[in-house]
C-alpha positions in Angstrom: 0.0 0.0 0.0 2.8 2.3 0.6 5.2 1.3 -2.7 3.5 2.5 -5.7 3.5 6.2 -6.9 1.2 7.7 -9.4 -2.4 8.0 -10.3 -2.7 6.8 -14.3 0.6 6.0 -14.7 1.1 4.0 -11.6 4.8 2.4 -10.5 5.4 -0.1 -7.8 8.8 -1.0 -7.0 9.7 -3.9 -5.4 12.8 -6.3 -3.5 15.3 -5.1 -0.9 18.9 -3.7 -0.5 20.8 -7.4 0.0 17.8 -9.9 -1.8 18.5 -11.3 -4.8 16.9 -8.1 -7.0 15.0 -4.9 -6.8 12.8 -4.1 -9.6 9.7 -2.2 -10.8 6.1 -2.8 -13.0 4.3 0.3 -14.4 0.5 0.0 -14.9 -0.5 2.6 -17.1 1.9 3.5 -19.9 -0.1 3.9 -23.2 0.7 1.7 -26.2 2.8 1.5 -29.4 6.1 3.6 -27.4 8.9 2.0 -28.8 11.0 0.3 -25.9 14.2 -1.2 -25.4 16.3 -1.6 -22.7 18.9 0.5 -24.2 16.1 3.1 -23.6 16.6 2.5 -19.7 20.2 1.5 -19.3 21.7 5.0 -20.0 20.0 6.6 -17.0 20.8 3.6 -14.8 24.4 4.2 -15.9 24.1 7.7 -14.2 23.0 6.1 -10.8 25.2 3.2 -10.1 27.4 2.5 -8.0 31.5 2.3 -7.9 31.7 4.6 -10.9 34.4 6.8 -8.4 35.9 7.0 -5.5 33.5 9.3 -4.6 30.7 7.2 -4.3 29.5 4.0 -3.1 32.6 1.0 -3.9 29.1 -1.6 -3.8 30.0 -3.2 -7.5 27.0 -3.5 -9.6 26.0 -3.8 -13.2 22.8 -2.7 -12.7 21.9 -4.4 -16.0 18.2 -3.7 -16.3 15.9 -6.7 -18.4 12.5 -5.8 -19.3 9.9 -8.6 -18.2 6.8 -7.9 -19.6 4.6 -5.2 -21.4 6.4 -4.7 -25.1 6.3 -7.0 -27.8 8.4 -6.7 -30.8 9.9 -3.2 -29.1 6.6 -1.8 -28.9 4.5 -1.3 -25.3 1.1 -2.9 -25.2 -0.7 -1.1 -22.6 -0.3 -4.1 -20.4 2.0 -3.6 -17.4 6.0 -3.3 -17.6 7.6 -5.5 -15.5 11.5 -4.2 -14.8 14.4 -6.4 -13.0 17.6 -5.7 -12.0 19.7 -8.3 -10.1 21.8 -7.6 -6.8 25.0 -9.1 -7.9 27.0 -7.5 -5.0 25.2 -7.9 -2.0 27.1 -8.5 1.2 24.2 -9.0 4.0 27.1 -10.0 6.6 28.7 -6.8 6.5 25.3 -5.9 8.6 25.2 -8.3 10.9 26.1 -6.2 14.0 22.5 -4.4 13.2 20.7 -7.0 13.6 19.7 -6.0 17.4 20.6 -2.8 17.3 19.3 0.4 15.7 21.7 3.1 13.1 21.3 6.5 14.3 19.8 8.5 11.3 18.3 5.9 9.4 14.9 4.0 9.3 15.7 1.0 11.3 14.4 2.2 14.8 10.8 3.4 13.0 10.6 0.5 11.3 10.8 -2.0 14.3 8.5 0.3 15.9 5.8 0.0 13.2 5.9 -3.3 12.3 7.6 -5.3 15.2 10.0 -6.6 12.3 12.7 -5.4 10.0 15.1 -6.5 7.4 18.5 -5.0 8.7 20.6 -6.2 5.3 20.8 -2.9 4.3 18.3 -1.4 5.6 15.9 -3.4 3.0 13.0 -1.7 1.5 14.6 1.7 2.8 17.8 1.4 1.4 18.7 3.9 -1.3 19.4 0.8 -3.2 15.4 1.0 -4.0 16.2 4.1 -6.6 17.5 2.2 -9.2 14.1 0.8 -9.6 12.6 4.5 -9.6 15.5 5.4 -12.3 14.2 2.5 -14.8 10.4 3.3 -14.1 11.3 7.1 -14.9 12.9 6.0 -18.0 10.2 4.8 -19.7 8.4 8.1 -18.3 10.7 10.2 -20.3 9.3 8.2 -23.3 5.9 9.2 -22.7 6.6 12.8 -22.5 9.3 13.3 -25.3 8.7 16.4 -26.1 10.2 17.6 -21.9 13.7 17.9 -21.3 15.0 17.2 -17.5 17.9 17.6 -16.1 19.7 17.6 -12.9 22.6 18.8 -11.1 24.2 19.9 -7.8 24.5 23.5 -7.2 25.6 23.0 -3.6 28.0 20.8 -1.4 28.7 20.6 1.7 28.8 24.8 2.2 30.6 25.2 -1.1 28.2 26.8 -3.7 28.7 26.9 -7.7 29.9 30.2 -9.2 29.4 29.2 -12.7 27.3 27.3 -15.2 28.4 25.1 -18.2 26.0 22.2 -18.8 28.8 20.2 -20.7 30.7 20.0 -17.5 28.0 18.0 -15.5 28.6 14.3 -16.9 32.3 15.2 -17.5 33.5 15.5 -13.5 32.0 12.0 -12.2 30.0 14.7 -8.9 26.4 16.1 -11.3 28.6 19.6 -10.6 28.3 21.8 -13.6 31.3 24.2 -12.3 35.0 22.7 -12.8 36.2 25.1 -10.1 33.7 24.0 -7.8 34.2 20.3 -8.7 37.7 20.3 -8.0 37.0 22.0 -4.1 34.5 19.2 -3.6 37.1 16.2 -4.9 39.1 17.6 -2.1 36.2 18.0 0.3 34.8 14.4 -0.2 38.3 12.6 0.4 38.6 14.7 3.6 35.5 13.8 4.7 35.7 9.7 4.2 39.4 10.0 5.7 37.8 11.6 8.6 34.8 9.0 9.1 32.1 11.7 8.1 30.1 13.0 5.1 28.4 15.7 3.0 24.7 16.9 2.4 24.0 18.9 -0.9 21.9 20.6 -2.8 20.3 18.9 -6.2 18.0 21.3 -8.6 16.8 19.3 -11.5 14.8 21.8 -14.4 12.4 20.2 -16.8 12.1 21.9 -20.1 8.7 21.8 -22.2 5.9 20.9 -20.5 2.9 22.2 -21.9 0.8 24.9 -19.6 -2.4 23.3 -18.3 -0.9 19.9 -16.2 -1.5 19.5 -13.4 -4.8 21.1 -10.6 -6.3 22.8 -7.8 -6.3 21.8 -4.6 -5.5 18.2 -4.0 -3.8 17.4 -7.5 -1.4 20.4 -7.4 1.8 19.3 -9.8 4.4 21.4 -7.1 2.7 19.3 -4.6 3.1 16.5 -6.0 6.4 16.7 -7.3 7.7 18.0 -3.8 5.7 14.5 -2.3 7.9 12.6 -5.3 11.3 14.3 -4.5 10.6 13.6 -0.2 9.8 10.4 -1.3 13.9 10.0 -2.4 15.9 8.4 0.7 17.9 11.2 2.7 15.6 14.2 1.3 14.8 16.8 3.8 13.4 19.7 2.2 12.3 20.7 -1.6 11.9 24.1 -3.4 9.7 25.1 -6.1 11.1 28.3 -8.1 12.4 30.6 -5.8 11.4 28.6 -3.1 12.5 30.1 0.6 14.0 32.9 -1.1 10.6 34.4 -1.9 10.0 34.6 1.7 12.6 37.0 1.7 11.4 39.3 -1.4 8.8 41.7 -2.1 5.8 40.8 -3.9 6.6 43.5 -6.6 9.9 41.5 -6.9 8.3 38.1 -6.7 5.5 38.1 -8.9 6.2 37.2 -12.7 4.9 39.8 -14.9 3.5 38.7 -18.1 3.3 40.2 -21.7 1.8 39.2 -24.9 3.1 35.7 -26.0 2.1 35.1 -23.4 6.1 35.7 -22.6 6.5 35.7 -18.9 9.1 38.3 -17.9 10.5 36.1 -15.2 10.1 32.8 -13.3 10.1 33.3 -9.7 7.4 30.4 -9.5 9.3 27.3 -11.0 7.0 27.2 -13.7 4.0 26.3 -11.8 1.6 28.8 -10.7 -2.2 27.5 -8.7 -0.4 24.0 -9.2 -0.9 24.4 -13.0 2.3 24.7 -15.2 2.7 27.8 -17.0 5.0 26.5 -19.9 8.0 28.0 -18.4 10.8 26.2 -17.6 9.5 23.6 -14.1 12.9 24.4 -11.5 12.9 22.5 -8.3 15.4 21.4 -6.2 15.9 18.8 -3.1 17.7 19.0 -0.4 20.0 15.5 0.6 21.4 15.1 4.4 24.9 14.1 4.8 25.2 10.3 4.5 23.9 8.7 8.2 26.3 5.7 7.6 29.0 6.4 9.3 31.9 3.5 10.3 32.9 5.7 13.6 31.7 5.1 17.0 27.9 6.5 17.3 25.8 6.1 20.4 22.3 4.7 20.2 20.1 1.6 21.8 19.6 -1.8 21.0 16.4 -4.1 20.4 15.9 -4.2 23.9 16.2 -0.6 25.1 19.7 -0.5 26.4 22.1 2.2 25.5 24.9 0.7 23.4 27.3 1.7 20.2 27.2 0.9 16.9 29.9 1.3 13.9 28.1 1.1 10.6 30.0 -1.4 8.2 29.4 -1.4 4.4 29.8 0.9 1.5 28.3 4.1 1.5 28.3 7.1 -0.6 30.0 10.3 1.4 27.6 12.3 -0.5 24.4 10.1 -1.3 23.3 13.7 -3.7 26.1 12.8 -6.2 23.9 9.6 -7.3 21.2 11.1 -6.1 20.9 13.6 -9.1 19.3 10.6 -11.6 16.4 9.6 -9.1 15.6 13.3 -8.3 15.3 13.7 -12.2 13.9 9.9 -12.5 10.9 11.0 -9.9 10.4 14.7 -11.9 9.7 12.5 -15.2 7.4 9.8 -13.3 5.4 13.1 -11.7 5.1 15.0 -15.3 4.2 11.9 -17.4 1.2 11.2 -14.6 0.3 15.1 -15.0 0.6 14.7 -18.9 -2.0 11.6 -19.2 -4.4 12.7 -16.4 -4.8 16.1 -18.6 -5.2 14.5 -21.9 -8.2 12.3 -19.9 -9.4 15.0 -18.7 -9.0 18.0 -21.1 -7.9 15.8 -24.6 -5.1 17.6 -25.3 
C-alpha cells in the first residue's frame, strides 16, 4: 500500500537492498512507445554505484531486463515489469544491526511500526530501491518526449557553484556543472571519508517543455506532487519550487512574474508552476540531501531491547548520497510529469 507512486501512470517497485533483485512494474503507460532496454540502461548508468571513488565502492552492473509489457519493441498497454539483479550484496557486512538500531536511518521506525525489520541494508529503505525509480522514470521520459530534465548539484557541503556550463556535469563523475567547484569538492569528499564523516548537498533538476495546463487545484497540485515525489527519495529533507525560501525574503513587486503578450513571462520566480498548474515555463525544483547517516565511527544509540549501546556502521556508502542522487531526483520529476501529462489528456484531450 505504501510502494506505488502515481495515479494513471502507476509504478510499484519492489525487493530489498541485499535480496536477490529490486525491480519495478508500471500499470498505465499507453501503447505502441517503442521500448528497449537500451532506452533504460543509459539513466541507470548515471545512478550506479563504484563509478568513483567518490561514491558507493558496492559493485553493480545494474543491467536492467525488461519482463513484460512490449512485444516486438513496442508497449502494449499491459504492465511493464523491470528487473535488475543484486549481484553484489554483502548482508554479513550488517550483521552487527541486527539487534541494534543506526542512528539516522529507518531501522528504529521501522521495528516500531511493524515489530519486524530486514537489517541487510536497511531493505526496503535502502537507497538501493532508486534504481528501480530510475528505470520506471525512463520509460516516463518516453511518454513525454517532447520535456527535457535535467539535474545537477549547485551546492555541497557549504561550497556553492559560481558558474554554469552544462557540458561539465557528466564530465566530473559529482552532477557539478562548475570545474572550479568540482575540484573544491574532490578535495572536500576525500577529507570527509578520511575523517569517518560525510556531505549533504543541494540537487536542482529543471524540466524543459511541458505544456501549460498539467496539473490542478487543490489536492492534485503538480508542485505538490512533485515536492511529495522528490521527499519520497531516501535522505531528502526539504524541496523548493522556483524561488522557493528565497521568496519569503522578497517583495511581492519583486516576486510576482509579470506577463506580456506571447504570453512571454518576464520572469520565473514560480518554477513554472503557478495554482499548481504549469505555466509552460521552464518547471525548477530542487531537493535538499542530508549528509550520508552511515558512518563507520563510534555513534551512540540503543539496542532491540532498550539499552544504550554503540554501533559502527560497516558497508559501502556514498559520502555524498546527492552525487547519485541527481538521476532519481530527475527519475521522480519524469514519473510526476508523465502522470500530469495523461491525467490532462483524460481529462482536457489535449
Amino acid at each position: 500500500m505504501s510502494n506505488t507512486f502515481g495515479r494513471l501512470l502507476r509504478v510499484t517497485t519492489w525487493g530489498e537492498s541485499h535480496g536477490p533483485a529490486i525491480g519495478a512494474v508500471m500499470d498505465g503507460c499507453p501503447p505502441g512507445i517503442a521500448l528497449s532496454e537500451t532506452d533504460i540502461q543509459p539513466w541507470l548508468d548515471k545512478r550506479r554505484p563504484g563509478g568513483s571513488r567518490h561514491v558507493s565502492q558496492r559493485r553493480e552492473s545494474d543491467q536492467v531486463r525488461i519482463l513484460s509489457g512490449i512485444f516486438e519493441g513496442r508497449t502494449t498497454g499491459a504492465p511493464i515489469a523491470v528487473q535488475i539483479d543484486n549481484e553484489d550484496a554483502r548482508p554479513k557486512d550488517y550483521a552487527d544491526n541486527a539487534h541494534t538500531f543506526r542512528p539516522g536511518h529507518a531501522d528504529f521506525t521501522t521495528q516500531a511500526k511493524y515489530g519486524l525489520r530486514d537489517w541487510r541494508g536497511g531493505g526496503r529503505a535502502s537507497a538501493r530501491e532508486t534504481a528501480a525509480r530510475v528505470a520506471a522514470g525512463a520509460v516516463a521520459r518516453l511518454i513525454i518526449p517532447q520535456v527535457r530534465i535535467a539535474a545537477w548539484l549547485t551546492e555541497l557541503g557549504d561550497d556553492r557553484i559560481e558558474s554554469f556550463d552544462p557540458d561539465e556535469i557528466s564530465r566530473n563523475g559529482l552532477n557539478c556543472p562548475d570545474s572550479k567547484a568540482a575540484t573544491r569538492w574532490e578535495a572536500a569528499l576525500d577529507a570527509a571519508r578520511k575523517g569517518a564523516s560525510s556531505l549533504g548537498a543541494i540537487v536542482e533538476c529543471v524540466a524543459e517543455g511541458a505544456s501549460p495546463g498539467w496539473g490542478a487545484p487543490l489536492a492534485a497540485k503538480l508542485d505538490a506532487e512533485l515536492a511529495g515525489a522528490l521527499m519520497s527519495i531516501p535522505a531528502v529533507k526539504g524541496v523548493e519550487i522556483g524561488d522557493g525560501f528565497a521568496a519569503a525574503r522578497s517583495r511581492g513587486e519583486d516576486n510576482v512574474d509579470e506577463i506580456r503578450t506571447g504570453p512571454d513571462f518576464l520572469s520565473n520566480h514560480a518554477g513554472g508552476i503557478l495554482g499548481g498548474i504549469s505555466t509552460g515555463q521552464p518547471i525548477v525544483v530542487r531537493a535538499a540531501f542530508k549528509p550520508t547517516s552511515s558512518l563507520p565511527r563510534p555513534l551512540r544509540t540503543i539496542d532491540g531491547e532498550g539499552a544504550n549501546a554503540e554501533i559502527v556502521t560497516k558497508g559501502r556508502h556514498d559520502p555524498c548520497v546527492a552525487i547519485r542522487g541527481a538521476a532519481v531526483v530527475e527519475a521522480m520529476v519524469a514519473l510526476t510529469l508523465a502522470d500530469h501529462f495523461l491525467l490532462h489528456r483524460a481529462q482536457c484531450g489535449a
